[in-house]
C-alpha positions as CSV (number, residue, x, y, z in Angstrom):
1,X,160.9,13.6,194.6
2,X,159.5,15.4,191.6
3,X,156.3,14.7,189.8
4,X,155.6,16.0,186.4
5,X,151.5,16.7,185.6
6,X,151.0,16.4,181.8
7,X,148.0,18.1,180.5
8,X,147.3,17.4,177.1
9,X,144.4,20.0,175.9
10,X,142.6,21.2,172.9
11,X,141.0,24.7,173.1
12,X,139.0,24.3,176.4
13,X,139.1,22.0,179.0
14,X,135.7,20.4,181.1
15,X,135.0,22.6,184.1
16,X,135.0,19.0,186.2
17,X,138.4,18.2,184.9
18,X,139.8,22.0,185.9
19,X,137.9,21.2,189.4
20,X,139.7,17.9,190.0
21,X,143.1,18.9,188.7
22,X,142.8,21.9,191.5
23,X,141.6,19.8,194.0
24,X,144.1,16.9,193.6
25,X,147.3,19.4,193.6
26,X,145.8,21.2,196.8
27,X,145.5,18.2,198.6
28,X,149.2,16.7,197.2
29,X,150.8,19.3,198.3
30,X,148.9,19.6,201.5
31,X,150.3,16.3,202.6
32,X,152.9,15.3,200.8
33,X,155.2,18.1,200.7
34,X,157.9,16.7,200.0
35,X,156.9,16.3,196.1
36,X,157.7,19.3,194.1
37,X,155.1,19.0,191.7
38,X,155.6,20.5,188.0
39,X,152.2,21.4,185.8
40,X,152.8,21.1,182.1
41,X,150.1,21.7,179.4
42,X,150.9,21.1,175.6
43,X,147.6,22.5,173.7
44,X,146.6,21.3,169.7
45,X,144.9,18.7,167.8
46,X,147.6,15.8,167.1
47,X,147.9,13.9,170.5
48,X,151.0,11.6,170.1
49,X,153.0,15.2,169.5
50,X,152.0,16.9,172.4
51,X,152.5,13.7,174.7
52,X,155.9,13.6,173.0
53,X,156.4,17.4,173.9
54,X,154.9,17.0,177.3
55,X,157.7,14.0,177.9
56,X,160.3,16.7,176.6
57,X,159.3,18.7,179.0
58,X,159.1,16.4,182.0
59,X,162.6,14.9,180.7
60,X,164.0,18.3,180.8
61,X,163.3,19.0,184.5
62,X,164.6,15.9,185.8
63,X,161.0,14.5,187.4
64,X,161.1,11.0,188.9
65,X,157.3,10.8,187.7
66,X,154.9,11.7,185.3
67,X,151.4,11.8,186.2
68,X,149.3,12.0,182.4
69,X,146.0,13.6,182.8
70,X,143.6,13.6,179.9
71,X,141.6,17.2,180.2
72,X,138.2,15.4,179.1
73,X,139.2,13.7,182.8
74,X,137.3,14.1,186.6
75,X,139.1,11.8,189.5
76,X,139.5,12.0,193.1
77,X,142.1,14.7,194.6
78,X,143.9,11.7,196.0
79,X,144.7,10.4,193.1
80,X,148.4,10.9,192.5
81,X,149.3,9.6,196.2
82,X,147.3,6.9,195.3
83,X,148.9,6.0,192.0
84,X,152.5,6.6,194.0
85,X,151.9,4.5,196.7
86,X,151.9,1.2,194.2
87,X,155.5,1.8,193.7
88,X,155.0,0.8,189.9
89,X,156.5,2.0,186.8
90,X,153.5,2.5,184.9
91,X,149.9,2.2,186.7
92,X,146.7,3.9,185.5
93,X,143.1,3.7,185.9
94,X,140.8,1.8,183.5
95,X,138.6,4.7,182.6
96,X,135.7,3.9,179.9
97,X,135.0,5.5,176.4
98,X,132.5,8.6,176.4
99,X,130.7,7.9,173.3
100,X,128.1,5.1,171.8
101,X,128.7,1.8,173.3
102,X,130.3,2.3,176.8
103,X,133.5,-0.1,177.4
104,X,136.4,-0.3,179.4
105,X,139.8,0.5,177.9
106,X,141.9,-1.6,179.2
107,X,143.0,-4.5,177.0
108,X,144.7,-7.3,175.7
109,X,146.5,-7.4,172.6
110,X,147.8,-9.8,170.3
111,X,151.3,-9.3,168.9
112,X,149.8,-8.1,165.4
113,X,148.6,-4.8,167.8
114,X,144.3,-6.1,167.3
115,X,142.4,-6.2,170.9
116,X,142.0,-9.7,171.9
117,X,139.4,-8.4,174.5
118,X,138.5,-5.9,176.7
119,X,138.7,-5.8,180.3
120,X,136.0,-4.9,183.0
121,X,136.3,-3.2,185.7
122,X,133.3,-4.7,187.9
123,X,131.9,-3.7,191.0
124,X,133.7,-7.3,192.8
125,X,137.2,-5.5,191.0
126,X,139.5,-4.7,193.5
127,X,143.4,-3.9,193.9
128,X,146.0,-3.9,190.7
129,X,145.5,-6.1,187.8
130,X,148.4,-6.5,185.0
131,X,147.2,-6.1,181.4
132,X,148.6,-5.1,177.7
133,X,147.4,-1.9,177.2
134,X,145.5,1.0,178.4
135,X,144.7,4.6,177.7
136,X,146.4,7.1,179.0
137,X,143.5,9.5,180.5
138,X,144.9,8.9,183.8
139,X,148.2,7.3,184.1
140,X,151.5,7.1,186.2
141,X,154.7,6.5,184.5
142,X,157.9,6.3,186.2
143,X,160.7,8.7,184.0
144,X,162.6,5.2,183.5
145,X,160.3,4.3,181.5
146,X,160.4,7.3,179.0
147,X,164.3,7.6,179.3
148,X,164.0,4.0,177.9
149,X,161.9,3.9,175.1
150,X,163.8,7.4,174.2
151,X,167.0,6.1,174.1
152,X,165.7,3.1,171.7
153,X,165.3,5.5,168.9
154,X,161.6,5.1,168.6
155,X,158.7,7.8,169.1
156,X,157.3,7.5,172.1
157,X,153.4,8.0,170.9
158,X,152.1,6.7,168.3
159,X,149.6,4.9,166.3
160,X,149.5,1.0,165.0
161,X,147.0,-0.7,162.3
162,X,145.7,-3.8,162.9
163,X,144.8,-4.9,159.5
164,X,143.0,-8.1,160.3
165,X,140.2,-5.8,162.4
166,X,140.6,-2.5,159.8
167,X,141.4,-0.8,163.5
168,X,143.9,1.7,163.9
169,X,145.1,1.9,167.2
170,X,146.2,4.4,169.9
171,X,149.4,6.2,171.0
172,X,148.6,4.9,174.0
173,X,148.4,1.6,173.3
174,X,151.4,2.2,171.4
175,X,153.2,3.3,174.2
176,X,151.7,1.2,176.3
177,X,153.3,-1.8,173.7
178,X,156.8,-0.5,173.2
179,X,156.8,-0.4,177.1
180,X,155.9,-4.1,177.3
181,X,158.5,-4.9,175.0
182,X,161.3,-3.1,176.7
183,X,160.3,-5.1,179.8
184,X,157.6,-2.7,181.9
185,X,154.3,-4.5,183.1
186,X,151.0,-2.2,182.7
187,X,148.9,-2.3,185.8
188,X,145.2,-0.8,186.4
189,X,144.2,0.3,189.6
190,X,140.5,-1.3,189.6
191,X,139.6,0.9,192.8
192,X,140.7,4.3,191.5
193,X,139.0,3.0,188.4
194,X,135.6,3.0,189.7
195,X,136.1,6.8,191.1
196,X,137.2,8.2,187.3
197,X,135.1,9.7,185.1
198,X,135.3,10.3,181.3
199,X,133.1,13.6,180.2
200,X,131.3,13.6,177.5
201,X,127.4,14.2,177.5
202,X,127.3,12.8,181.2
203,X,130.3,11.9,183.1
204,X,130.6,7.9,182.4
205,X,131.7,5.0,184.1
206,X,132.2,1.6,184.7
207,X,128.1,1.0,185.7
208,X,127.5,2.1,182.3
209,X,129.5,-0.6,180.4
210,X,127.2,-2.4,178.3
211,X,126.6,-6.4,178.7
């Protein structure tokens, strides 16, 4: 089996990110030799293109997965075998903002593309739970699932307004839509969940949500 890693980076990347990624590969291949992993990182500014060139790339090898790994990012080096092990087409953790009110990203939508509400990841949250959308900080996608939206002659990242709540959306969530149109189900893994962190001034997470 192959396994694409997809780095998408600005300048510099969190010396806990660099830490984990190391640490997770180590212990892959430690264990699961079988995998032949492939690292990809796509530097820059404009995040739906370098997702798009990362896929390129990972469509161009001929991986079975792609394993998305935001660089602002610190998880446990088990993570990939544990996202694998679900046997889903796309699974990711519910990782929280890093900035001003702390929330979860994990959502549901309504068709026009606004967030109905968030959802929590709570110390009682356990196992997989199916939702809408979710960002893409730490996320496994099976390559059926690109090789699908690709051959519908859409992009694969973009954004989406929601005019009723002045909100422009993610490529993520837009990916994570076009997915659940073409007949994927999202999953977060609420375990893994609790163990990621999103850097910014301090890592955060989920025991930082706000009421």
């Amino acid at each position: 089996m192959k396994v694409g890693i997809a780095f998408p980076a600005r300048d510099m990347v969190h010396a806990d990110f660099a830490f984990s990624a190391m640490a997770m590969v180590a212990r892959t291949a430690a264990l699961r030799p079988d995998l032949a992993l492939y690292t990809f990182m796509e530097p820059g500014t404009m995040i739906f293109n370098q997702r798009i060139k990362l896929a390129d790339n990972c469509l161009r090898v001929g991986v079975d997965y792609v394993l998305w790994l935001d660089t602002d990012m610190a998880f446990p080096s088990d993570t990939l075998l544990r996202l694998l092990a679900h046997g889903r087409d796309i699974v990711a953790a519910n990782c929280t903002t890093r900035a001003g009110k702390i929330i979860p990203v994990a959502s549901d939508l309504a068709e026009s593309g606004a967030i109905k509400r968030r959802i929590p990841t709570t110390p009682e949250s356990a196992g997989l739970e199916a939702v809408n959308a979710v960002g893409m900080g730490v996320m496994l996608t099976s390559i059926g699932v690109l090789k699908e939206l690709r051959a519908r002659s859409e992009p694969l990242f973009w954004f989406r307004y929601s005019q009723e709540q002045n909100l422009v959306t993610s490529e993520d969530f837009y990916f994570c839509t076009n997915a659940t149109a073409a007949g994927f189900q999202v999953w977060i893994d609420h375990d893994l969940s609790k163990q990621v962190k999103h850097i910014g001034i301090f890592p955060f997470g989920h025991e930082h949500v706000a009421p």
